[in-house]
C-alpha positions in Angstrom: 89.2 41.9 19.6 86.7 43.7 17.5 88.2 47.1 16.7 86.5 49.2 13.9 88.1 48.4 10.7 90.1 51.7 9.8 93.5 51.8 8.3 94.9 51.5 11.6 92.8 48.9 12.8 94.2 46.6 9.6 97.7 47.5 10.6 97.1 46.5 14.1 95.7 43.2 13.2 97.4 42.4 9.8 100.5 43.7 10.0 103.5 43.4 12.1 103.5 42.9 15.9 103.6 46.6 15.9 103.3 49.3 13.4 106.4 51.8 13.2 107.2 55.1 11.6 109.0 53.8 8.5 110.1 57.3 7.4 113.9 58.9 7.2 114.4 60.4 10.2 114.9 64.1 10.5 118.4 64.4 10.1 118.2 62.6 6.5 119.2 58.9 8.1 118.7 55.8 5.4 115.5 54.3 6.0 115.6 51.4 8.4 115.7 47.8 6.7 114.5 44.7 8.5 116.0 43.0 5.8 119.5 44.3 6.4 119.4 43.2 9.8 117.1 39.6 9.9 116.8 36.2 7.8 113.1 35.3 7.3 112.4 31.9 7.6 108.8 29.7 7.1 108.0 26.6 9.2 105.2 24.4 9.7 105.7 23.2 13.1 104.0 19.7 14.0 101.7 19.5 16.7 101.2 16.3 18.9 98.3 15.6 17.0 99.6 15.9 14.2 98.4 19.3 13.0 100.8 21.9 11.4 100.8 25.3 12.2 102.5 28.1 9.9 105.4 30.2 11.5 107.5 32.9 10.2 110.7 33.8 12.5 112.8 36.4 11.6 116.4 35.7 12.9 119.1 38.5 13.5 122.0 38.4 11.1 124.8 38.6 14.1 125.7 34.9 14.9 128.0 35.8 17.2 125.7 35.8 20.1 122.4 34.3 21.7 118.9 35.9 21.6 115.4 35.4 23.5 112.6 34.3 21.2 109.6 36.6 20.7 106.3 35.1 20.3 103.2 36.7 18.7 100.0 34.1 18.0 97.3 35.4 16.2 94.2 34.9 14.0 94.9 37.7 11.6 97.8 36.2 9.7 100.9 36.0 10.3 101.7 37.2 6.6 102.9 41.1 5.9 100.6 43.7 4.1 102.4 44.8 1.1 100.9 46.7 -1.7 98.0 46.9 0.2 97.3 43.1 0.4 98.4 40.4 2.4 101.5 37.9 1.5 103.1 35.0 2.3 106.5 34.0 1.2 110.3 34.1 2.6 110.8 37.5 0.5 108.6 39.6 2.2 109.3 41.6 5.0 107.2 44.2 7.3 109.2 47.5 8.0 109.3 46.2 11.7 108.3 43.3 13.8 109.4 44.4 17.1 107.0 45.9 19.6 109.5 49.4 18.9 113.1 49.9 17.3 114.3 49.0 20.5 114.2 45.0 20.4 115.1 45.1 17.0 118.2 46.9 17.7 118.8 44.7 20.7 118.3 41.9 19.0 115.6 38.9 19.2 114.0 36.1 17.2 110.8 37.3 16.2 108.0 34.6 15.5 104.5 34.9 14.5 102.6 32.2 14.0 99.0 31.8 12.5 97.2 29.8 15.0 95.1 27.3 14.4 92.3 27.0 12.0 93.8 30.3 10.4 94.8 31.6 7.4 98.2 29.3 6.6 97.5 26.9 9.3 95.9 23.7 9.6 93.4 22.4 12.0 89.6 23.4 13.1 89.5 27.4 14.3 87.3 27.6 17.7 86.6 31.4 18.9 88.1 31.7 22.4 89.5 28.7 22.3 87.9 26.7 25.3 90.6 25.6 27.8 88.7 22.5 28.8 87.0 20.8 26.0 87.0 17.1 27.0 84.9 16.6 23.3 87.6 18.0 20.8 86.6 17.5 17.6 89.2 16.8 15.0 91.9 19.2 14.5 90.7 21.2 17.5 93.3 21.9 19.8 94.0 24.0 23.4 96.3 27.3 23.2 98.6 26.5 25.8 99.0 23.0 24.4 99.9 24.6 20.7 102.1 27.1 22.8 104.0 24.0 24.3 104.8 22.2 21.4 105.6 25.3 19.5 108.2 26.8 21.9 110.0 22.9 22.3 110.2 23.0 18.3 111.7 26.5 18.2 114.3 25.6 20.4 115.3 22.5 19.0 115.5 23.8 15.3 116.0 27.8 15.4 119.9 28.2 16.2 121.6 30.7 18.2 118.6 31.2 20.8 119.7 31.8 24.6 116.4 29.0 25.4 114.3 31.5 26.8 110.9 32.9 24.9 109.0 35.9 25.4 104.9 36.4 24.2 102.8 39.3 23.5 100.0 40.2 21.4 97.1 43.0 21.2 93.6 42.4 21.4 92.5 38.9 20.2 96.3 37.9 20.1 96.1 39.6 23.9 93.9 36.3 24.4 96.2 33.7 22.5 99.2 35.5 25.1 97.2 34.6 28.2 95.9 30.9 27.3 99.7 30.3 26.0 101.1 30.6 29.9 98.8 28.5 31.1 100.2 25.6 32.3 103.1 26.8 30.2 106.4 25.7 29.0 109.5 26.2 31.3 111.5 28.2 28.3 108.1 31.1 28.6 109.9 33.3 30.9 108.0 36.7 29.8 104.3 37.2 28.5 102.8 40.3 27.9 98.7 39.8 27.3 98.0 43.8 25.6 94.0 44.3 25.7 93.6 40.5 26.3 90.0 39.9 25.3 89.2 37.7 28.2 85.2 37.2 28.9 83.1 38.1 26.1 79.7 38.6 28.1 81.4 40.0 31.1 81.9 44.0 30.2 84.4 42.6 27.3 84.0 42.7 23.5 80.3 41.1 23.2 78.6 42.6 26.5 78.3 45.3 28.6 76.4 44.7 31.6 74.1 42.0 29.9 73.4 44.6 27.1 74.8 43.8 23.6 77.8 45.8 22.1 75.8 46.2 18.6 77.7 48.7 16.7 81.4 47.4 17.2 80.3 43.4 16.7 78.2 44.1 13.6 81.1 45.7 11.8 84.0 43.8 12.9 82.1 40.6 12.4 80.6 41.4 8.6 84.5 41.7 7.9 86.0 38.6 10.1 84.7 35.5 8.8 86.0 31.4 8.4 87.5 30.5 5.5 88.8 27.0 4.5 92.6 26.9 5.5 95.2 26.3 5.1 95.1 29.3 3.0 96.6 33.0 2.1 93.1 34.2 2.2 92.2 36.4 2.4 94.4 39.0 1.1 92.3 42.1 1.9 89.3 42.6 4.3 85.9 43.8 2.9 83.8 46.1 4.6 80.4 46.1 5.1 78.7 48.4 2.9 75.7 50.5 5.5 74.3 52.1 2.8 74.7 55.4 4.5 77.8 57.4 6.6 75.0 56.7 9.8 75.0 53.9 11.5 72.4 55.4 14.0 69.8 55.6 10.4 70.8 52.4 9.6 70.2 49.8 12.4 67.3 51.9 13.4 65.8 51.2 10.0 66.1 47.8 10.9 65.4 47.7 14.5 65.4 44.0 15.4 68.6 42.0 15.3 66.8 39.3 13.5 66.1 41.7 10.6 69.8 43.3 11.3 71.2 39.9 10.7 69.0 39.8 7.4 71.2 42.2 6.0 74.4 40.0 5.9 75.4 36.8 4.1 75.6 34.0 5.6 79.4 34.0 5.9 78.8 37.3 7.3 76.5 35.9 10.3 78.4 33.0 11.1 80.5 34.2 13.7 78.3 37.1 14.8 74.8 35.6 15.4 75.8 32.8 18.1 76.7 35.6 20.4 73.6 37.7 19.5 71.3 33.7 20.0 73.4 33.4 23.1 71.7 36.3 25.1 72.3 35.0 29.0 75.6 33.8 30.3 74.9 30.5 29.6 77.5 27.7 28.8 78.3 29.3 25.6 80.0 32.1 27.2 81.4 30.2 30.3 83.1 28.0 28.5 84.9 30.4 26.4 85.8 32.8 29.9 89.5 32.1 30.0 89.8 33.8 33.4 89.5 31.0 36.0 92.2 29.1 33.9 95.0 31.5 34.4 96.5 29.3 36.7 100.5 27.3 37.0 101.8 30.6 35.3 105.5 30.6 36.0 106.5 33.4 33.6 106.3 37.0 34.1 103.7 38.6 33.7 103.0 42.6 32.2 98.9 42.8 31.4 98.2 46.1 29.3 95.2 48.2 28.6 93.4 51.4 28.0 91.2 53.6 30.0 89.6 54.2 26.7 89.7 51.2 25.2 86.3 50.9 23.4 87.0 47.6 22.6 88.6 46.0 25.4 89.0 48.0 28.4 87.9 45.4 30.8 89.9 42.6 29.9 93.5 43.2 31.2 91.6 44.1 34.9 90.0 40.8 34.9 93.6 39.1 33.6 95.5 41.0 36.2 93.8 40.1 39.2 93.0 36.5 38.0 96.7 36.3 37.4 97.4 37.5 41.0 94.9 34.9 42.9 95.9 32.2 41.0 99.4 32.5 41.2 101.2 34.3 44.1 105.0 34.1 44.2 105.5 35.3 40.5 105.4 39.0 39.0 102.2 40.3 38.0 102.3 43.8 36.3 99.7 45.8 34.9 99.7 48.8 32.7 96.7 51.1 32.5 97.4 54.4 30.4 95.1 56.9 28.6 94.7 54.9 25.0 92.3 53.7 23.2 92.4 50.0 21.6 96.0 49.2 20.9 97.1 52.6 20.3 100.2 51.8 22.9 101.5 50.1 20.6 101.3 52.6 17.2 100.6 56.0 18.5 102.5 58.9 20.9 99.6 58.6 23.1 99.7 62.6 23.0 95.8 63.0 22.4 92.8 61.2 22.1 90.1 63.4 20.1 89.7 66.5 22.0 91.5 65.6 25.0 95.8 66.5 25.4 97.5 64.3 28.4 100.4 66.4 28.4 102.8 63.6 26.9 104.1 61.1 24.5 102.2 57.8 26.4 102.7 55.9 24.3 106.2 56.1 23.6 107.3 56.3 27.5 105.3 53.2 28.0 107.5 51.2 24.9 110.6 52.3 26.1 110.4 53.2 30.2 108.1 50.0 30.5 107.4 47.5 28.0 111.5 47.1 27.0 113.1 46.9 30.1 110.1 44.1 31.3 111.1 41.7 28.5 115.3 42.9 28.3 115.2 41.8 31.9 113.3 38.9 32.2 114.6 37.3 28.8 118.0 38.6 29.0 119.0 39.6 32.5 119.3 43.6 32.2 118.6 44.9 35.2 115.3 46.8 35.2 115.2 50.2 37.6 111.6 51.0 36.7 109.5 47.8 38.5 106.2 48.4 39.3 103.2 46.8 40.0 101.0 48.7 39.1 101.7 51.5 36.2 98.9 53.9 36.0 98.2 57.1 34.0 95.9 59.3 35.8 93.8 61.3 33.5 93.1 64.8 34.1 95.7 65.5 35.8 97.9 63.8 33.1 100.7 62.2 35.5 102.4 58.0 35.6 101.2 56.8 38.9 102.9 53.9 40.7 101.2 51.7 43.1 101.8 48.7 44.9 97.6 46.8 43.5 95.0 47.6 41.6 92.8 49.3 42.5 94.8 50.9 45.1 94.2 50.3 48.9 94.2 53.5 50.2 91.3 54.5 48.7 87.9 55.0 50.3 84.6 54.2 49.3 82.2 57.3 48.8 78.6 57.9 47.0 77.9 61.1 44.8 74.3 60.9 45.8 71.4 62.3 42.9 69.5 65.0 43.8 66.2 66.9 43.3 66.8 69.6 40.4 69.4 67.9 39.0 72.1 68.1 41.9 74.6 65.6 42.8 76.2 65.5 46.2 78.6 63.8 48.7 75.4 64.2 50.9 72.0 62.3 50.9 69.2 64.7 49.9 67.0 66.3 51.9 63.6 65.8 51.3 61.9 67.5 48.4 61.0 65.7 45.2 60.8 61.6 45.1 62.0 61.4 41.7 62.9 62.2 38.4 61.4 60.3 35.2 61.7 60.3 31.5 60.0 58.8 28.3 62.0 56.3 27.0 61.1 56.0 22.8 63.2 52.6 21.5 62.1 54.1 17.9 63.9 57.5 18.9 67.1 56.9 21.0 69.5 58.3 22.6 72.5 58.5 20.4 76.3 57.9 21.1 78.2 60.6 19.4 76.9 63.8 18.3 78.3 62.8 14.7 77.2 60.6 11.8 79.6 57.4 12.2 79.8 53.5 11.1 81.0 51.1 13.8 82.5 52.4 17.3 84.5 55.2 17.0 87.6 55.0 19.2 86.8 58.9 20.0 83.4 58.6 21.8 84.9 57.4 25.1 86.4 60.5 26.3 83.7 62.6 24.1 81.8 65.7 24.7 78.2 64.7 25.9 76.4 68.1 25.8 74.4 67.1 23.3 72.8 64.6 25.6 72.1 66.8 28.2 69.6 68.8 26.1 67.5 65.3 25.7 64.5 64.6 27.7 65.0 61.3 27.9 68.2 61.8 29.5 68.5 62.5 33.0 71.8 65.1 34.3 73.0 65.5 37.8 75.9 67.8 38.3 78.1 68.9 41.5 78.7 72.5 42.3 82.4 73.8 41.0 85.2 71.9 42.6 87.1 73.6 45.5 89.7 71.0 45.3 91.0 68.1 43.0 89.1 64.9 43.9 90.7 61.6 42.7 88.7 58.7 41.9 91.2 54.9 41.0 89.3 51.6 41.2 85.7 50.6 40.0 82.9 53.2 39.1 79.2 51.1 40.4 75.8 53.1 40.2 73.5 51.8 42.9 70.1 53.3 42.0 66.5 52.9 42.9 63.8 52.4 39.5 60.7 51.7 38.3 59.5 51.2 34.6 55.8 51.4 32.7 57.4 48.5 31.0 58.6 45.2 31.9 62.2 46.0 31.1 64.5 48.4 30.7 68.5 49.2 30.0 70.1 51.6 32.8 72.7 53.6 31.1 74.7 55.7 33.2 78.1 57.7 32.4 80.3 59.6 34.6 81.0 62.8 33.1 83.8 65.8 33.5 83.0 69.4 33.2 85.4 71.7 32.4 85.0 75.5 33.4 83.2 78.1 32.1 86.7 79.2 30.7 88.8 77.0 29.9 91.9 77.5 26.7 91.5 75.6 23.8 89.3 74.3 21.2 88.7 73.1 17.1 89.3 76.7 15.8 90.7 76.2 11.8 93.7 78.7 11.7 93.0 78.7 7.5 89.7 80.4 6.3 88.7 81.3 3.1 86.3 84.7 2.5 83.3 82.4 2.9 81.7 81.8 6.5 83.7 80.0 8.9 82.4 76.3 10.1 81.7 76.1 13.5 84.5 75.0 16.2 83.8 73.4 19.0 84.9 75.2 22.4 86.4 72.8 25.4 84.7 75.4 27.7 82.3 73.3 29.7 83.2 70.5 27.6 81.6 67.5 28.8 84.3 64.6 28.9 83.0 61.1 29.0 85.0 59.4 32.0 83.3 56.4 32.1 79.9 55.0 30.7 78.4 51.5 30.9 74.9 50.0 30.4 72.9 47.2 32.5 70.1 45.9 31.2 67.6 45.5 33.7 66.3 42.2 32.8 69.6 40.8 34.4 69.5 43.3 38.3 69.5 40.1 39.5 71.0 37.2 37.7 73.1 37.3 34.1 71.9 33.6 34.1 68.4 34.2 34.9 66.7 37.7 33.6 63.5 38.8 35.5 60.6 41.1 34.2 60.1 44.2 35.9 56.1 44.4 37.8 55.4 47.9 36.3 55.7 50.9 38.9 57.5 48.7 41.2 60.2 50.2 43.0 63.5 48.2 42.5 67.2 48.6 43.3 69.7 48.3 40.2 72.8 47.7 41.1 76.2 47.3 39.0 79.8 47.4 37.9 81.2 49.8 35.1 84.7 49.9 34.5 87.5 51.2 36.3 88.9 54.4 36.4 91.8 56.4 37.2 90.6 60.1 36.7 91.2 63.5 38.3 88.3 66.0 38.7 90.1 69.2 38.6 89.5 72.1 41.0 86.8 74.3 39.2 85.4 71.4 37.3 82.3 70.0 38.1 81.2 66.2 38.0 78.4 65.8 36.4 76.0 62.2 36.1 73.6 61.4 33.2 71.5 58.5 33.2 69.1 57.3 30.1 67.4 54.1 29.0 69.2 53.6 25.4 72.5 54.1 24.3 72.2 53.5 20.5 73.6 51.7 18.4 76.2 51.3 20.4 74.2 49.3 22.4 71.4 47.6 20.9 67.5 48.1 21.5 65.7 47.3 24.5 62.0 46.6 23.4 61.3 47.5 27.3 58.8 44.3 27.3 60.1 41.1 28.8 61.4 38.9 25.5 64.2 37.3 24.5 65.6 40.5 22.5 67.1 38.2 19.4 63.5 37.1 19.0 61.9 40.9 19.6 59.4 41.7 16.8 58.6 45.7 16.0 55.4 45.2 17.9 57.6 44.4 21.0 59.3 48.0 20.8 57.4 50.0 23.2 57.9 53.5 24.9 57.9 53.4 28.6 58.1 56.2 31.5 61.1 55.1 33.5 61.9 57.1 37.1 64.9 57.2 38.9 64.7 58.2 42.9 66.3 60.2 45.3 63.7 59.7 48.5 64.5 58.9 52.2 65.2 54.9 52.0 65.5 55.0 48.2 69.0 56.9 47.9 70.2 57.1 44.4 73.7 57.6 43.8 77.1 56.4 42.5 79.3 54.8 44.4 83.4 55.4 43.3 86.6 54.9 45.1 88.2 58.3 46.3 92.2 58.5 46.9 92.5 61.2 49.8 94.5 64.2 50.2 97.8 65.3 47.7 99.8 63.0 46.4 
């Protein structure tokens, strides 16, 4: 929902449903033409309250048959980006609106509708809609409701449709996919919810582990703001000027959210500083978790994501298995390949950063997945490839099938820290209690190794040797792998801590280490006489699998945080994400662990306060200790998939 605003980023959430190649092809073809091929049409379809919602559909020239309807809702226009600004209007066209050349070849009705509250649209806007609101106010509505009425509109007034609809959308529209099928319409016979932001405090856009997500909301917020509506407006997305190329320099000049916040306008804050206020998981956030409601879902059902999805990567697990309580009897897909936020939908999914996976992901996934899913359910082509479960295990870089997530023949295991760094399938013998650190809020631990503004998309599969030279970050490595070890399902550190201070964030990542020698690296082929820059060398690179704060306030309760008793021994216990990663044989797995995370995350103050409210006085360092004694086992507890596959 909040993706860094890059060029891509805009495409992804202003442009078409997907953004295609638009180029002659190699051979010297003529340039593809949406125009050649569909009539663009404008509606304001009524509401049962009377509201009107703006609609284009684009309509396939070839009357002589039927086709399936293909819904995208969203919040960030349904006009087209031309000239570098946004239009409305009947004469323009995108280069594409189909999720690939293939459905626009096929042939569908493409519709894209501004949602309420948004841009050409009437109504009241409400972030994350609420399914149950019993106090609307006026011109607030419910998703699946606007879905209904939309769909029995379309089919009364769009001709030559076979009466069967289709929905998909990244990201935010990923959420406006899910809360359409609820309770949906009969005609909703295929839904595809892509990065489906799903429960903002739960390890979604707004919090990871009770810890906020500073860097990403600060800059996708200072650009997405209300605007009266109905309106075109507007036409281009501002972004926030930092002052600097650091965004490490310059919320640490600020330090407290409340003097963060001071930075923007008041349009700026609007959205943003209710879920900075909103620290617990209170109501606010409850409300807003669209999760429990994914229930009466008659459609199929294909949930996508990323393993490094910076953004979103927990939202299509929690949709997936809420889909699959709540509603047994239908199919209930999920995708899970090696992209970052939307990328699936853009990119060849060849690379992300430094890292190769051996393929084109994303492509196979739009045409060997995506495709056939909506061909078959909306037209009745038989599908060859069905799956469950589609998942791209990293490292080794292959498609895995499998009949759940996570799978069910895996088995539980604990990579258990060590004295002198080591980290073992076995419990430690006895030798040193503990390991500690000095934890400095004014001097944190950074998230890249590079000067950057937002969340770069790169840092979740980056190379963290420039933590491991920190003191205030702790590094636990295995010996060289004899043999390939698999880990699919969730990723949960179950440590034993104690803190000078009163609280404390727990960062922990899972980390791959690549051999000593290993091919491969940043080496520029073109150099002039001067001295060559430096290039960086994938030999004992250290890949980010997965990372994820807590903060410690919340070991207990999200609802209720607790002080820590300084020097008390306590046992922190969590969730991270997912994964679906091979440690190669002769790579090591290696665990760090460290108290910030910045500003990725923002600051603990490591003193028991309401963090939105945290003055610079409350920003203290503390000695924080992490221990690997009889009775107070440290580890990390993954799920292992045994033997060759």
């Amino acid at each position: 929902m909040k993706p860094r605003l890059t060029a891509l980023a805009l495409a992804l959430m202003l442009g078409c449903l997907t953004v295609q190649a638009g180029a002659a092809d190699a051979g010297g073809s003529p340039k593809y033409s949406l125009r050649e091929h569909y009539t663009k049409y404008e509606f304001r379809i009524p509401m049962r309250d009377g509201v009107r919602l703006f609609t284009a559909v684009y309509v396939p020239k070839d009357a002589g048959k039927t086709y399936p309807f293909l819904i995208q809702r969203t919040p960030y226009s349904a006009g087209v980006q031309s000239g570098g600004e946004l239009h409305y209007g009947v004469d323009f066209y995108p280069e594409h609106i189909g999720p690939s050349q293939d459905f626009e070849n096929s042939g569908y009705i493409f519709v894209k509708q501004d949602v309420r509250g948004r841009y050409m649209s009437e109504g009241k806007w409400v972030e994350m809609t609420p399914h149950l609101a019993p106090n609307r106010a006026k011109g607030q509505g419910n998703e699946s409701e606007d879905m209904h009425d939309t769909v029995e509109w379309l089919l009364k007034n769009v001709a030559n449709n076979n009466g069967k609809v289709g929905i998909l959308g990244t990201s935010y529209p990923g959420f406006y996919t899910s809360a359409s099928i609820i309770d949906s319409h009969p005609a909703i016979k295929a839904a595809s919810p892509q990065a489906p932001v799903t429960d903002l405090f739960m390890n979604d856009d707004s919090y990871h582990g009770g810890a906020f997500m500073l860097a990403a909301n600060f800059d996708f917020y200072s650009a997405f703001v209300e605007a009266e509506n109905p309106t075109p407006l507007p036409k281009t997305w501002d972004r926030f000027d930092y002052g600097t190329a650091d965004g490490y320099e310059f919320f640490l000049k600020h330090l407290t959210l409340n003097n963060i916040l001071g930075t923007m306008s008041a349009k700026q804050r609007a959205l943003l500083q209710p879920t900075i206020e909103h620290s617990t998981y209170d109501d606010f956030w409850k409300t807003r978790n669209i999760a429990p409601h994914l229930k009466n879902i008659k459609a199929a059902v294909l949930t996508v994501g990323g393993w490094y999805d910076a953004e979103d990567l927990q939202g299509p697990l929690t949709t997936y298995s809420s889909i699959k309580r709540n509603n047994p009897g239908i199919y209930n897909g999920l995708v899970m390949g090696p992209w970052s936020h939307g990328a699936w939908g853009r990119a060849d999914g060849k690379t992300l950063g430094y890292i190769k996976f051996d393929a084109k992901t994303g492509e196979q996934f739009r045409s060997n997945i995506l495709y056939p899913f909506f061909e078959q359910h909306l037209k009745g082509v038989a599908n060859k490839n069905v799956s469950e479960v589609y998942a791209f295990e990293t490292g080794s870089n292959v498609w895995r099938n499998y009949a759940a997530w996570p799978p069910k023949q895996t088995q539980a295991r604990t990579l258990f820290l060590g004295p002198n760094g080591t980290l073992s399938w076995k419990q430690p013998a006895a030798g040193e209690a503990y390991d500690e650190y000095v934890a400095d809020p004014r001097k944190p631990v950074p998230f890249t190794a590079y000067p950057a503004q937002g969340a770069p998309k790169e840092y979740m599969v980056g190379d963290q040797r420039f933590a491991s030279s920190r003191p205030d970050v702790l590094t636990y490595r295995s010996e060289v792998l004899e043999e390939d070890i698999t880990l699919a399902g969730p990723v949960k550190p179950k440590l034993f801590v104690s803190t000078t201070g009163t609280d404390a964030d727990w960062v922990v990542k899972l980390i791959d280490v690549y051999p000593a020698e290993y091919p491969g690296g940043s080496d520029d082929e073109e150099r002039g006489p001067d001295v060559p820059k430096p290039t960086l060398t994938m030999a004992g690179y250290q890949q980010l699998v997965r990372g994820d704060p807590l903060r410690g306030k919340f070991r207990n309760s999200f609802e209720k945080p607790e002080p820590f008793t300084p020097g008390k021994v306590e046992a922190v216990n969590y969730a991270m994400s997912d994964v679906n990663h091979t440690f190669r044989r002769g790579h090591r797995i290696m665990v760090q662990i460290q108290s910030s995370w910045f500003p990725l995350v923002d600051l603990n103050p490591q003193t028991f306060v309401d963090i939105p409210k945290a003055k610079p006085e409350d920003f203290q360092k503390a000695t924080q200790r992490v221990y690997h004694a009889p009775a107070m086992y440290s580890g990390v507890e993954v799920q292992v998939l045994p033997g060759l596959r």
